[in-house]
C-alpha positions in Angstrom: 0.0 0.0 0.0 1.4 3.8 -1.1 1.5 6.4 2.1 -1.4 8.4 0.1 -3.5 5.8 0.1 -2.5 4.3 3.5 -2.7 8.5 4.7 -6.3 8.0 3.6 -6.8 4.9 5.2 -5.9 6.2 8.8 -7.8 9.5 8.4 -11.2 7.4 7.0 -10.7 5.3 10.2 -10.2 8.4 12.5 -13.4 10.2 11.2 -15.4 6.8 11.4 -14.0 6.6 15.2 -14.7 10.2 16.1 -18.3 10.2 14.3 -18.8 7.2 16.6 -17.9 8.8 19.9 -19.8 11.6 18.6 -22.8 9.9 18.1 -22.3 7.6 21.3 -22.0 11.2 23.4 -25.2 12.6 21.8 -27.5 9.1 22.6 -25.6 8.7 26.0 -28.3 8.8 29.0 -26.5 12.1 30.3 -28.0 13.4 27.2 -31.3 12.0 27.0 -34.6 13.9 27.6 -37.2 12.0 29.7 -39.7 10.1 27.0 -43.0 10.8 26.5 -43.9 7.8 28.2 -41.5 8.5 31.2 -43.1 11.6 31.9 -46.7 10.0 31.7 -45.0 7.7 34.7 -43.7 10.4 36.8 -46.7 12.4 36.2 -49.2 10.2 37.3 -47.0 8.8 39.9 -47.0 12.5 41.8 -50.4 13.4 41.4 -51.5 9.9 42.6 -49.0 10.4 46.0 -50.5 13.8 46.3 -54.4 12.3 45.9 -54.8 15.0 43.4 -57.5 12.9 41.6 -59.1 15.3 39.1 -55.6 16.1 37.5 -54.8 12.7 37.7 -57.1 11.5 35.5 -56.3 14.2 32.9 -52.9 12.7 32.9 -54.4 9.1 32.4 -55.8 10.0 29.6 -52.7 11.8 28.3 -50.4 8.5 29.5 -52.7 6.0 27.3 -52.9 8.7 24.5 -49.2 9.2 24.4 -48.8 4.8 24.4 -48.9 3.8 27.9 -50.5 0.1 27.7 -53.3 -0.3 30.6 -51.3 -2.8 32.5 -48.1 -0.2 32.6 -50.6 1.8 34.5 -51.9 -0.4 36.6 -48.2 -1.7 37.6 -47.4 2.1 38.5 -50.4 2.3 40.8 -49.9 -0.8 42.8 -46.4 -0.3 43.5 -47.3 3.1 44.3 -49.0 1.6 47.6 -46.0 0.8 49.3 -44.6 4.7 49.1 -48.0 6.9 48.9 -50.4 3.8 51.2 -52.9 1.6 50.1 -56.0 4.5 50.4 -54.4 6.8 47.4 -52.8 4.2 45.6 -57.2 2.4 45.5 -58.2 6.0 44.4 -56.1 5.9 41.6 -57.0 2.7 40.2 -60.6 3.3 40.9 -59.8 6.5 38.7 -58.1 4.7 36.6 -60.8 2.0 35.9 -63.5 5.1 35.5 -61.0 6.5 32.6 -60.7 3.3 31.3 -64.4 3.3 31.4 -64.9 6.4 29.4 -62.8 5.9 26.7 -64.8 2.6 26.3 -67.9 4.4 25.7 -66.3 6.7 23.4 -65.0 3.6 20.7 -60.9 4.1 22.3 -59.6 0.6 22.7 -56.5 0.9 24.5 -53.2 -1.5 24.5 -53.2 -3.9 27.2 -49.8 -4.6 26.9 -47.7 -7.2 28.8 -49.5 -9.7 30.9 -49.0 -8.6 34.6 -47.4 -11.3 37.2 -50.4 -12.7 39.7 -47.5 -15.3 41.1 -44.3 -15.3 41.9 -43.4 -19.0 43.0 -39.7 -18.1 44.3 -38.6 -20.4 46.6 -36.4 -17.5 48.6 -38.5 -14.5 48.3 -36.5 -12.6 51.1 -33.5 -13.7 48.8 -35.5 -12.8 45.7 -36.0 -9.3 47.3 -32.6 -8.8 48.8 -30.9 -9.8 45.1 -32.8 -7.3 43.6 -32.1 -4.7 46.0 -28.1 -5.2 45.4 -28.8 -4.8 41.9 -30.1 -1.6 42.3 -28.3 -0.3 45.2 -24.8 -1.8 43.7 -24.2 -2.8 47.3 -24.3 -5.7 49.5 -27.3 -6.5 51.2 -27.1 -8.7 54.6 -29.8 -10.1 56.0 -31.0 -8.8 58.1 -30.6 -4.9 57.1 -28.9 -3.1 59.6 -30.6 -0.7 61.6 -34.4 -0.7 61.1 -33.5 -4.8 60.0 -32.6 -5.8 63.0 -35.2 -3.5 64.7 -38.0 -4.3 63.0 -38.0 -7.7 61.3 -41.2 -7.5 59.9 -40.6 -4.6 57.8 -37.3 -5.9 56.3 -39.1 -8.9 55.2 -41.5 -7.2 54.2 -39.4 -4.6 51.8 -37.5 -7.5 50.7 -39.9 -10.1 50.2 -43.1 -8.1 49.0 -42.0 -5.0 47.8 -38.9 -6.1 46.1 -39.5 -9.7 45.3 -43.6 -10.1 44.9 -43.7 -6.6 43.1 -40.6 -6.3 41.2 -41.4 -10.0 39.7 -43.4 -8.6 37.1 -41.3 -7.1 34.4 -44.2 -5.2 33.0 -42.3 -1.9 34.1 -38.4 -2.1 33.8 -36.2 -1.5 36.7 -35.9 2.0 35.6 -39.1 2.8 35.2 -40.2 1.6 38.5 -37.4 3.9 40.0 -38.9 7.5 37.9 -42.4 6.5 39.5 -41.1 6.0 43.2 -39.0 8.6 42.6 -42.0 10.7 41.3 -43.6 10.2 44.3 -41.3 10.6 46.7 -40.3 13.9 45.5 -44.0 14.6 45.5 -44.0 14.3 49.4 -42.5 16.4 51.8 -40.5 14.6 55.0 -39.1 11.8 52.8 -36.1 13.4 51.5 -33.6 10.2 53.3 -35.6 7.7 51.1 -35.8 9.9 48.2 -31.6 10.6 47.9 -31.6 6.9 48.3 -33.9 6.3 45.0 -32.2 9.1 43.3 -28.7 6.9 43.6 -30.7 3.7 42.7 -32.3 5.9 39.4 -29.1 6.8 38.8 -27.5 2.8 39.3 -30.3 2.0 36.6 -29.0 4.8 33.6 -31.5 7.4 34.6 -29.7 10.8 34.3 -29.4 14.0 35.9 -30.6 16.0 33.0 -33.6 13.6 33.2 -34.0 13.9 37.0 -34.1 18.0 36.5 -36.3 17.4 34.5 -38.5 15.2 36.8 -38.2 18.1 38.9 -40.2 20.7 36.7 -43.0 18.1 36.5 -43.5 18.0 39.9 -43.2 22.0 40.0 -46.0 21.7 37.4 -47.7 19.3 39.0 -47.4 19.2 43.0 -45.4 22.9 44.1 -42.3 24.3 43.7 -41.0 23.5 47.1 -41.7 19.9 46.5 -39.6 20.5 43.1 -36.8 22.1 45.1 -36.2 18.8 47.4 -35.1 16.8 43.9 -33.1 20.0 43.0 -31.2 20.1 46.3 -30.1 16.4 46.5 -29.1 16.6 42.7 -26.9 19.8 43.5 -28.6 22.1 40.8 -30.2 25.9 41.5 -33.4 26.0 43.6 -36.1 27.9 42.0 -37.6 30.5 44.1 -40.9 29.7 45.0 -42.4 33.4 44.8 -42.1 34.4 41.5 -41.2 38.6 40.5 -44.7 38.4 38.3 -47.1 36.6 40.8 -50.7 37.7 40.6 -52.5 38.7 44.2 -56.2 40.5 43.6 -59.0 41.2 45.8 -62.6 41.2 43.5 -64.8 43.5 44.8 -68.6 42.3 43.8 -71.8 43.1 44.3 -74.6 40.9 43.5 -78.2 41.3 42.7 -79.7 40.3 45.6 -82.2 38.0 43.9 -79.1 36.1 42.6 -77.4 35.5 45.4 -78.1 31.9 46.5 -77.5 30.8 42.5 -74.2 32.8 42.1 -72.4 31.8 45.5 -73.4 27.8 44.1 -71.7 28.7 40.7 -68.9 30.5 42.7 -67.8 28.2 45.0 -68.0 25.2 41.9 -65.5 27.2 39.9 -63.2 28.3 42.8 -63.0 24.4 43.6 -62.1 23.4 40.8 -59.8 26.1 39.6 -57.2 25.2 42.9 -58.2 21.6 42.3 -57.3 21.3 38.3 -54.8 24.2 37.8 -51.2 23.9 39.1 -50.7 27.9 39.1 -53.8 29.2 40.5 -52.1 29.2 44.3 -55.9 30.2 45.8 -59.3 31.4 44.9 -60.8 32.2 48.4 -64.5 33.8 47.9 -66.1 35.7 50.9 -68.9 38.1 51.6 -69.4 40.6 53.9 -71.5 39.5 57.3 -74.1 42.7 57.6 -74.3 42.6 53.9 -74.1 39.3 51.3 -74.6 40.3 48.0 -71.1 42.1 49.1 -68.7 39.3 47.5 -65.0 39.7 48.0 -62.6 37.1 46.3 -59.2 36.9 47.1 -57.0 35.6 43.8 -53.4 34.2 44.5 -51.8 33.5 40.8 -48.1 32.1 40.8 -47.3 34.3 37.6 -49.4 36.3 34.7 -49.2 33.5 32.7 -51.6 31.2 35.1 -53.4 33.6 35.4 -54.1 33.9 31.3 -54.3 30.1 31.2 -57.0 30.5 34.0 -59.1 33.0 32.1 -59.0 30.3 28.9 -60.5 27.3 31.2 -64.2 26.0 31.1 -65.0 26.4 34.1 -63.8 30.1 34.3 -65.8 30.5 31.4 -68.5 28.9 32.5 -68.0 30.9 35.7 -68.5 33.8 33.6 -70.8 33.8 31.0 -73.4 32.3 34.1 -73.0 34.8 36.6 -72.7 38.1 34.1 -76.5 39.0 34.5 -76.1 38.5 38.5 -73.3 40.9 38.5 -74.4 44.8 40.0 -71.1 46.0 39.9 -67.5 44.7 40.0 -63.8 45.8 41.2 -60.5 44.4 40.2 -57.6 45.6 43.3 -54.0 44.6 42.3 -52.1 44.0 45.5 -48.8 43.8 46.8 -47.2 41.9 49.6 -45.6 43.6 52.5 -44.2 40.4 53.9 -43.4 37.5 51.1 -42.1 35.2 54.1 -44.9 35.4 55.6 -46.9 33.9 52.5 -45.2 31.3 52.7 -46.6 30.7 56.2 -50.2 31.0 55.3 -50.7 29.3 52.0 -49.8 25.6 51.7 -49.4 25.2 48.3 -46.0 27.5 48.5 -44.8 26.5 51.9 
């Protein structure tokens, strides 16, 4: 072989090896988004810790629209029990079967998917468990755990052998998967922050990324609150957001209704104030009043995390139903802007920005 043609040789094989680290770089998980269907998971995983029921079930219908297979679901939900308790984790699957239900009726036939595990005949299930466990931890297990183990028997065989053995033996979710929804939930819930670093590290043992754990942590933002965002932000070692954003939206309505009205408009009023902090992630409170020596006097105060919400409020169908109902009941109406004198202490008062 000439030196131009072996030149060419070498620099064809050099190109071919740097394309491949390039493209290995690009597709590596510390470069991945979360999937459609990974966000479906942690979605329904936080609202379902959270017993957020209504927005649940709007982001059922987005999971199984998006390719979630019913038995994915399902899977998320009952291994959901042993981190959120059995009462939310039988509200979501009863939501889950009236969704199910619905799209029935409408003609949607949705993907089953892989048949779920009813048995697991292992011999060892406290090995089974404790095997599994190492894999994800990438740590030895002894038996019993240390600590709470040796405490509490009953809960380490429980972890191990139900949780970890009975559970996990159904490969309908992946190792991975199973981590974003317990992950999903944890961060969802405030006082677990020792079991959530520890499923962060076990995410992390199963190729889920950083990029894709920030991520997780804006769905819960959307989702649950900021603060709740912030914990997965803190043990990952990225910026906090601040939960009181420069363009948040605090108004007092002033209203006066007919007094023939009243009754009718306080029912429509108090519907669409329900489910406005029930359904809509940045509507922080809708608190209607009325004064005591006079009721048609309606005061409402409005608590919007940024202009934007608020917009996305005016759009909804129950705003507008709000709306378009009471307009005739309406004497006369006021819209105060107000400022806060004391931001810490709104954090105090309203729960959802503790």
């Amino acid at each position: 072989m000439d030196k131009n043609k072996l030149l060419k040789s070498v620099l064809v094989s050099v190109l071919l090896t740097t394309i491949s680290m390039s493209y290995a770089q690009q597709s590596s998980p510390a470069n991945k988004a979360l999937s459609s269907h990974q966000q479906g998971l942690v979605n329904i995983a936080a609202l379902t810790a959270t017993g957020n029921v209504e927005r649940l079930k709007i982001e059922l219908n987005k999971g199984l629209e998006t390719g979630l297979t019913l038995n994915e679901i399902n899977e998320a939900l009952v291994q959901l029990y042993a981190y959120a308790g059995f009462p939310r984790s039988l509200n979501a699957i009863q939501a889950f079967m009236a969704v199910v239900d619905e799209r029935k009726a409408q003609g949607i036939e949705d993907r089953a998917g892989k048949t779920i595990v009813l048995d697991n005949r292992a011999k060892d299930r406290y090995e089974q468990g404790r095997k599994v466990l190492e894999e994800l931890t990438k740590t030895p297990q002894v038996k019993p755990a240390p600590g709470f183990g040796e405490f509490a028997p009953r809960v380490d065989a429980f972890l191990k052998e139900h949780l970890f053995a009975d559970i996990f033996a159904s490969d309908v979710l992946t190792y991975q998967q199973r981590e974003l929804v317990t992950i999903a939930a944890l961060a969802s819930m405030s006082g677990v922050e020792g079991q959530l670093q520890a499923h962060i590290n076990m995410g992390k043992n199963t190729g889920i990324s950083n990029q894709q754990l920030e991520q997780l942590a804006l769905l819960i933002e959307i989702n649950v609150s900021t603060t709740q965002a912030n914990t997965v932000r803190k043990l990952i070692e990225i910026p906090l957001v601040p939960v009181i954003k420069p363009d948040m939206l605090v108004r007092i309505s002033e209203i006066e209704i007919y007094p023939e009205f009243l009754e009718k408009y306080k029912a429509i009023l108090k519907e669409e104030a329900a489910a406005s902090v029930a359904i809509e992630p940045g509507v922080i409170a809708i608190f209607p009043m009325y004064q005591q020596e006079d009721q048609t006097q309606v005061r409402i105060i409005e608590i919007y995390a940024d202009r934007e919400a608020y917009q996305s409020h005016l759009k909804t169908a129950h705003f507008e139903h709000y709306k378009t109902s009471t307009l005739p009941m309406v004497k006369a109406l006021k819209l105060v802007d107000m400022a806060d004198v004391d931001q810490d202490a709104m954090l105090k008062i309203f729960e959802k920005l503790k």
